[in-house]
N, C-alpha and C positions, 0 to 999 in steps of 0.2 A: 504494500500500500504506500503513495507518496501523496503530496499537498504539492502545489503550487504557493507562492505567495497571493495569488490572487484568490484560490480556494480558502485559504487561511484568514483572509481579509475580509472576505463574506462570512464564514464562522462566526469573527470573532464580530463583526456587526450585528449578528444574531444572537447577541447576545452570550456568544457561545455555545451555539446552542439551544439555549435555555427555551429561547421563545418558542421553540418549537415542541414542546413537551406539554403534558397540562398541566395546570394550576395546581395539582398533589406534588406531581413530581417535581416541578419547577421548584415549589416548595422546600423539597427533599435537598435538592440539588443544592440550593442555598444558604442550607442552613449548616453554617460552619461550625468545626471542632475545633477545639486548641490543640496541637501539636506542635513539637520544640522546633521542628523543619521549617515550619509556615508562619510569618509576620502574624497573621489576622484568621487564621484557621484553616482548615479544609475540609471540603465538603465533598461531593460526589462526582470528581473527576478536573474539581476547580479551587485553587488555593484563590483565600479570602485578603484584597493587598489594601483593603482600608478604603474609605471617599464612594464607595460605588462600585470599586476595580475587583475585577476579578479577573482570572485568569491560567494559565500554566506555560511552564516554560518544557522545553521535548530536545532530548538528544544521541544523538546516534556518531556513531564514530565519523569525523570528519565532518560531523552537521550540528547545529544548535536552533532552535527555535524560542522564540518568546511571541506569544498571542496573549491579548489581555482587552475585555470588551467593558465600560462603564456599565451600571445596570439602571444607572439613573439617569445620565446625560446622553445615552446611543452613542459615546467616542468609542472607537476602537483603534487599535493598534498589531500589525503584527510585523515580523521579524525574520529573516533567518541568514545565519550567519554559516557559510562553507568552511569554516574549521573551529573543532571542539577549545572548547576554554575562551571563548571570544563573545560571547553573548554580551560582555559588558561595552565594544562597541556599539550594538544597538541599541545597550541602554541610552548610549549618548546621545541619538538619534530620537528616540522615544521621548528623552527629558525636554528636548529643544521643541520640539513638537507639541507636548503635552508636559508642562511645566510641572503641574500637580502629580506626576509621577514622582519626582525627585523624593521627597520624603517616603515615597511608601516601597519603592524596590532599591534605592541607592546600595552600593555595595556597602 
């Protein structure tokens, strides 16, 4: 299975998802845990990054991904970077773009 940037991009516009689910599950999906891994919790296949943001980052040998969708404002954002350990490049990108990232994924 592969993603596109562009596949990724509509995802994460969807909420990640979410919106396509019903109102039980969406529920489910959102309702974060605390875990020592995740800023703001996780939930069912989406860590909770604080403001609205949710999200998950995906990595495979020589590939790194960050998708991350508002659930209040419709922003979304996604990512991918062709070499492992490099994701915090797209943070930079991500930050400049959507400021109010900065506090909630900064390294």
């Amino acid at each position: 299975m592969y993603s596109t940037i562009e596949d990724m991009g509509r995802w994460a516009a969807a909420s990640l998802g979410t919106c396509l689910l019903s109102a039980e599950l969406q529920a489910k999906r959102l309702s974060f845990h605390p875990i020592p891994e995740a800023k703001g919790g996780y939930g069912l296949g989406l860590e909770d990054f604080g403001s609205g943001w949710v999200g998950h980052t995906g990595q495979l040998i020589g590939w790194e991904a960050l998708l991350l969708g508002n659930t209040r404002t419709g922003a979304a954002f996604a990512a991918i970077v062709n070499e492992t350990g490099s994701l915090d490049a797209a943070k930079i990108v991500a930050f400049q773009a959507l400021p109010d990232l900065v506090k909630l994924v900064a390294p």
